[in-house]
C-alpha positions in Angstrom: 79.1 67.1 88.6 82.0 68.5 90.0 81.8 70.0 93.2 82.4 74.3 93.8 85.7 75.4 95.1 86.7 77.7 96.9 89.2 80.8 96.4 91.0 79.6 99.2 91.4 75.9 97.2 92.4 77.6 94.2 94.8 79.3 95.9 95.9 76.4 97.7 96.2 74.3 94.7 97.9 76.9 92.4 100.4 77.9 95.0 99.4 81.7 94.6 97.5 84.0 97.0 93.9 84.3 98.0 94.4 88.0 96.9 95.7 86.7 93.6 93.1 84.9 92.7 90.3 87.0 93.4 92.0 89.3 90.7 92.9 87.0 88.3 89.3 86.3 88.1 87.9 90.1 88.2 90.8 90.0 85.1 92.7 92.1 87.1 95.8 93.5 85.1 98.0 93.9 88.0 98.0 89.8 87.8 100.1 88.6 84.3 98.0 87.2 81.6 99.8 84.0 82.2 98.6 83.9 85.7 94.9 84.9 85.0 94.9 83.0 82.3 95.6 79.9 84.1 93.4 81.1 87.2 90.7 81.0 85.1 90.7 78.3 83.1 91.0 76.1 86.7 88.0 77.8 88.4 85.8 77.2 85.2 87.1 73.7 85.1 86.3 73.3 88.8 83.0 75.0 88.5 84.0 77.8 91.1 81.3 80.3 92.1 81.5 83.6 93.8 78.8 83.4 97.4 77.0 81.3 95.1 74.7 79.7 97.9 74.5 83.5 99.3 71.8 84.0 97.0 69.4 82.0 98.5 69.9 83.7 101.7 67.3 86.8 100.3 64.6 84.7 101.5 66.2 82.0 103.9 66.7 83.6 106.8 69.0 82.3 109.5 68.5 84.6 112.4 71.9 84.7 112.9 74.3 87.8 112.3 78.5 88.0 112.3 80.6 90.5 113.4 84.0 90.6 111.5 87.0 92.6 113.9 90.1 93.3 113.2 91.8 92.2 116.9 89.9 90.4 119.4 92.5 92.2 122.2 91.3 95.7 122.4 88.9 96.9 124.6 87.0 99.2 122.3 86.1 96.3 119.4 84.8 94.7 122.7 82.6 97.1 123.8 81.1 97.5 120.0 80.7 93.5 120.1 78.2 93.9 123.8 76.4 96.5 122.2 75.8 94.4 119.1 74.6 91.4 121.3 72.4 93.8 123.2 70.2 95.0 120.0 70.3 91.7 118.5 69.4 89.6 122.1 66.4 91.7 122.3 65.2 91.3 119.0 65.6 87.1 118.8 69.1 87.1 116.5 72.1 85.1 117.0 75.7 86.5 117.0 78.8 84.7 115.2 81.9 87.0 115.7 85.0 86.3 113.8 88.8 88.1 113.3 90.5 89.5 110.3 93.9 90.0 112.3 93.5 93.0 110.0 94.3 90.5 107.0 92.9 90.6 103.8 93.2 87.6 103.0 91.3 86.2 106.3 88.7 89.3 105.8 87.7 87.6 102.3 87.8 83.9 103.9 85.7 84.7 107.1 83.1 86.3 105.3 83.5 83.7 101.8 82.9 81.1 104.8 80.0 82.9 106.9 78.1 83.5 103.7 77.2 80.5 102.5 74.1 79.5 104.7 75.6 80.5 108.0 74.6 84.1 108.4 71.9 86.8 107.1 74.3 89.9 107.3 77.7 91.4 108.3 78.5 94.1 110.4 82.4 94.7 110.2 85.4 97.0 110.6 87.6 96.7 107.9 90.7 95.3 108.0 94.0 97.7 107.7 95.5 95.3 104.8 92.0 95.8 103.1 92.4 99.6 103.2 96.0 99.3 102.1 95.4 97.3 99.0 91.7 99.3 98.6 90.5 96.0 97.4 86.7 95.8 98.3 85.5 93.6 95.8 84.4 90.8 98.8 82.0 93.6 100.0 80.3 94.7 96.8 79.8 91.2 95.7 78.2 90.3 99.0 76.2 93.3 99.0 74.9 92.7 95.6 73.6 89.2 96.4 71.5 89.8 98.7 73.5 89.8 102.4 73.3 93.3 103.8 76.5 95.0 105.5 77.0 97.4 107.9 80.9 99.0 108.6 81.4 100.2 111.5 84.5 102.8 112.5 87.0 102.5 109.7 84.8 103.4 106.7 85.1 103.1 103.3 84.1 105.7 100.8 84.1 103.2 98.2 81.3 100.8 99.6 77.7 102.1 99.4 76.3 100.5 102.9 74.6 101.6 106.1 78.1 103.1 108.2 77.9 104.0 111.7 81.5 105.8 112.4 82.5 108.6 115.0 83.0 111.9 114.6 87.3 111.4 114.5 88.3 114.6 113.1 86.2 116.7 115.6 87.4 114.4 118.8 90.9 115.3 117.8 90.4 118.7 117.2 88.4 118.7 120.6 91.7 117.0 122.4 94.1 119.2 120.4 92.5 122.5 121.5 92.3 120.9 124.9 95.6 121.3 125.0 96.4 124.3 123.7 94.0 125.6 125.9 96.2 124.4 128.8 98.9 126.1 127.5 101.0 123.4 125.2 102.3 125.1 122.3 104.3 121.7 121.4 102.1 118.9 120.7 103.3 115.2 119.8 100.8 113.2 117.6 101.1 109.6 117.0 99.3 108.3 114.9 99.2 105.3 112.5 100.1 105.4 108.4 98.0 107.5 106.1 95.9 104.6 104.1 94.1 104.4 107.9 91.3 106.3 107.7 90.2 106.8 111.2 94.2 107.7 111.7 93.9 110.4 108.8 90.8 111.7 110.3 92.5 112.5 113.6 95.5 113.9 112.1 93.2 116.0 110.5 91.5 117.2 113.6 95.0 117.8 114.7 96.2 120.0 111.8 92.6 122.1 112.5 93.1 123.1 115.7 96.6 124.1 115.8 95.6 126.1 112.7 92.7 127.8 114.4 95.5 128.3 117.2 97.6 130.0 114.9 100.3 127.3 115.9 102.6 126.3 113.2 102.4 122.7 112.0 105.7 120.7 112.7 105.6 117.7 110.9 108.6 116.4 112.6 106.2 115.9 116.1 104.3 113.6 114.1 105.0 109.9 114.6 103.6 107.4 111.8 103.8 104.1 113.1 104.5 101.3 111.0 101.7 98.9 110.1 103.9 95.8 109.8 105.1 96.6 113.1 104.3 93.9 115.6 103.3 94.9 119.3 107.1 94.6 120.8 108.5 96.4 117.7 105.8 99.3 117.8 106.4 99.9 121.7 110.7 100.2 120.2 110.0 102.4 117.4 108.0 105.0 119.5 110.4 104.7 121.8 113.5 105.4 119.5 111.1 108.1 117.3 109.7 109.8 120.7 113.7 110.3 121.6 115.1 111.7 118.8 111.6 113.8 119.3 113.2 115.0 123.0 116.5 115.8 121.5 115.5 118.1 119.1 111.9 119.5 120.8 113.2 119.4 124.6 110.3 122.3 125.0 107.7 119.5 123.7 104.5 120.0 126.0 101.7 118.0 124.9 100.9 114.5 123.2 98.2 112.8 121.5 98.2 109.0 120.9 95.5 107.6 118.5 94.7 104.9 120.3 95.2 103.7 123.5 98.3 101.4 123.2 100.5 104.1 121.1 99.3 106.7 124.1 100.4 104.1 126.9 103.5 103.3 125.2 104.5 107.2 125.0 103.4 107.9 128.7 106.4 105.2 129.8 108.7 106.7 127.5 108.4 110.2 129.4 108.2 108.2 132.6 111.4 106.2 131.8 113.3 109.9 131.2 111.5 111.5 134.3 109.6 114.2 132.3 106.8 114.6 135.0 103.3 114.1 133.5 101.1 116.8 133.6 103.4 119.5 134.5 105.9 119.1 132.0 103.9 117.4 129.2 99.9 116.7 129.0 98.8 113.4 127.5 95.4 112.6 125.8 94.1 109.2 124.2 92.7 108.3 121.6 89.8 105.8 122.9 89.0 105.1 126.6 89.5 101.7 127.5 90.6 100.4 130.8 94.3 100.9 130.4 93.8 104.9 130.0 91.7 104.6 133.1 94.1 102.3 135.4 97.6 103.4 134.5 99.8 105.8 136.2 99.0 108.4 135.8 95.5 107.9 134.6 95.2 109.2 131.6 92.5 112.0 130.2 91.2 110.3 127.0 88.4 110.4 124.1 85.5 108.5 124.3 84.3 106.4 121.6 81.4 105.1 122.8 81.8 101.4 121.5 78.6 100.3 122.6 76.3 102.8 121.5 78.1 102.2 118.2 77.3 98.4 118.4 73.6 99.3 119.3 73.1 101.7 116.3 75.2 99.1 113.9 73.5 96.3 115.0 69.8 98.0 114.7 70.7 99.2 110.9 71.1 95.9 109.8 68.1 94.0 111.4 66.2 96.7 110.4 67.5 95.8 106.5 66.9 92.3 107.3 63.2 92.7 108.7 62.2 95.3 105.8 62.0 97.8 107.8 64.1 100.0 106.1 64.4 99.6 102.2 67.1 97.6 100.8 68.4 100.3 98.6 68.2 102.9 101.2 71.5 103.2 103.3 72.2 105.6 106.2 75.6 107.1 107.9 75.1 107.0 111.7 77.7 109.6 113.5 78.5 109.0 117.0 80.0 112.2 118.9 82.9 111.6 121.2 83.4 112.9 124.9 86.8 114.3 126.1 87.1 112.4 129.5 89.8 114.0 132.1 91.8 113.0 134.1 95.4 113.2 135.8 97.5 113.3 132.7 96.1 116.8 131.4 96.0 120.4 133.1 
């Protein structure tokens, strides 16, 4: 008998992508006939099956659960992760964690390689290439064998699964009107680009307030940062965007980062040009790590609550695994945010 591959060996052998396979065998027609054609006829040859030992797992249960994130460097995914271990300490589970790099590609390996016999369930946020491409299939198909998975933060409409997410549109709305309540009439928003949900929410929020201000929406304060970007080239380009922002909008007031690093990043560039920070331009983050907390000045930020989102995440899915919720029932936990100030606001 020949022994299962994997899509990662098809790919490997065929000298195509991970993404291009998984298509070519869905019969994708963004893949070429050719190409699908000859995808195929190697994975029937080599006997390839999709999760195929994750259907044992509906009775065979490991104890063990994995958390999927998409960086391992940023202080909220950690707080989510001790709030995970927390639930699932207490009730006798193990904990795997794993990192999509917000790849595709690695998102679809990590959980092709956690499913078979390693893990009962998933609890994940999804990675920014997987929104891009809106390519879910590796969630539907491990949902419908049997392994349970809850998303946390970025969610997708797409996926029917337990969610535990924050209220985004309301904490930027919240920080918005913050602002404008302090008097800035001018507000930067930096955000990320629009297939990000959690960065669409926000904007959203954004747009609401300043509407309910009766402040008209400048689309040219709003910075869209690259997702190819790496960390060096995104600290450039909100630095070159920020100061062509200062050339025309000298009168800007008031800036809103949507997550930490952007909001860091933007608070040097008005240090490096001597704009004094509250009195000539308020600053609020998006998430309240350490960095908002420590830098100079310290900066007023929303709160996400990571761990309480790990706690509620991590009790939806052991409750799936024990029965004690039904496996067709799913449920969409929403965590409010806190507006935490400090020195960089009025």
């Amino acid at each position: 008998m020949k022994k299962n591959v994997t899509l990662k060996q098809i790919a490997k052998e065929l000298e195509v992508s991970v993404s291009t396979v998984s298509k070519a065998l869905r019969d994708n027609e963004e893949i070429g006939l050719e190409t699908r054609q000859k995808i195929q006829a190697f994975a029937k040859m080599y006997n390839y099956k999709p999760n195929s030992i994750a259907l044992s797992l509906r009775n065979k249960s490991t104890k063990s659960i994995a958390i999927i994130i998409p960086q391992i460097v940023n202080h909220f995914f950690t707080k989510v992760i001790q709030g995970i271990e927390i639930v699932a300490t207490e009730r006798n589970y193990n904990v795997i964690i794993a990192v999509s790099n917000d790849s595709f590609e690695k998102e679809v390996l990590n959980m092709q390689t956690l499913v078979n016999g390693s893990i009962d369930g998933f609890i994940l946020s999804v990675a920014k290439e997987t929104l891009r491409q809106k390519d879910y299939h590796h969630f539907s198909e491990t949902i419908s064998q049997g392994v349970p998975i809850v998303l946390f933060d970025r969610q997708v409409d797409e996926i029917v699964c337990d969610k535990v997410i924050i209220d985004d549109e309301e904490g930027a709305r919240k920080a918005t009107q913050k602002l404008v309540d302090t008097g800035c009439r001018k507000i930067i928003f930096i955000t990320t680009e629009d297939f990000v949900s959690v960065g669409n929410l926000r904007k959203n929020g954004y747009y609401h307030a300043l509407q309910n201000s009766r402040i008209n929406i400048d689309n040219t304060l709003i910075i869209k940062v690259k997702d190819e970007l790496n960390s060096d080239e995104i600290e450039k380009y909100i630095f070159e965007e920020l100061n062509k922002i200062a050339h025309n909008h000298p009168d800007a007031d008031g800036l809103i980062g949507v997550n930490e690093f952007y909001t860091i990043t933007a608070a040097n560039f008005f240090k490096k040009i001597n704009k004094k920070i509250p009195d000539e331009i308020s600053i609020i983050a998006f998430s309240d790590g350490v960095l908002p907390k420590y830098s100079y000045p310290s900066l007023s930020a929303v709160s996400q609550h990571g761990a309480e989102m790990g706690e509620a995440a991590a009790r939806l899915l052991i409750d799936k695994l024990e029965g004690i919720t039904p496996e067709e029932s799913y449920q969409t936990i929403v965590i409010e945010t806190d507006l935490i100030e400090r020195d960089s606001t009025k």
